[in-house]
C-alpha positions in Angstrom: 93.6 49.7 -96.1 96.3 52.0 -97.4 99.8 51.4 -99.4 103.1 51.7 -97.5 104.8 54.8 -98.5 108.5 52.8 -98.5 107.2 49.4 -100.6 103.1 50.8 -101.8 102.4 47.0 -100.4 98.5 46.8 -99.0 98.4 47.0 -95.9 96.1 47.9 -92.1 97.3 50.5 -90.3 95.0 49.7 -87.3 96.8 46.3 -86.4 99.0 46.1 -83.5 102.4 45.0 -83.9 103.3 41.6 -82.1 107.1 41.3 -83.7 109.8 43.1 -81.3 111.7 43.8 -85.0 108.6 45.7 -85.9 107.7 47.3 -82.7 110.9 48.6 -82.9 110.1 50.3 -86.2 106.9 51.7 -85.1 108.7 53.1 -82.2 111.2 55.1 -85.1 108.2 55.3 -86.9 106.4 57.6 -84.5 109.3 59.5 -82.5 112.4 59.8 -85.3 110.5 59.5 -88.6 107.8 61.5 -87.9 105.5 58.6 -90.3 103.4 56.6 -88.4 101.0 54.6 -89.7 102.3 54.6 -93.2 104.9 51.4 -93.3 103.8 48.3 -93.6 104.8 45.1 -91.3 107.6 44.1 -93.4 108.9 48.0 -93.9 108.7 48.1 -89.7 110.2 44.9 -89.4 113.2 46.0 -91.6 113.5 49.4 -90.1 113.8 47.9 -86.5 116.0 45.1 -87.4 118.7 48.2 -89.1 117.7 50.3 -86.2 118.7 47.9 -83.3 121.8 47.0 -84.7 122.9 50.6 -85.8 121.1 53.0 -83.8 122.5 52.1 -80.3 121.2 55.7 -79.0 117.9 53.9 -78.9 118.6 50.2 -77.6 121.7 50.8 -75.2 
């Protein structure tokens, strides 16, 4: 288990993400935010949700 570095919620870093919203935020997670495996579900939920609708460079 470790805390999320964005919320400090408890949380499994080795579980896969099944949500598109949070698959998207893995996907900045790893390649723009240089912090994978630190955020949480809900943080990589929220950060792919904001990304897809701002961040069009990614999600033509």
């Amino acid at each position: 288990m470790k805390n999320c570095s964005i919320c400090k919620a408890a949380f499994d870093p080795a579980l896969k993400q099944t949500d598109p919203a949070a698959e998207a935020g893995a996907f900045m997670a790893q390649g723009e935010w240089d912090d994978e495996g630190e955020l949480c579900t809900q943080c990589l939920k929220s950060r792919g949700i904001l990304g897809m609708m701002y961040c069009r460079e990614f999600y033509g």
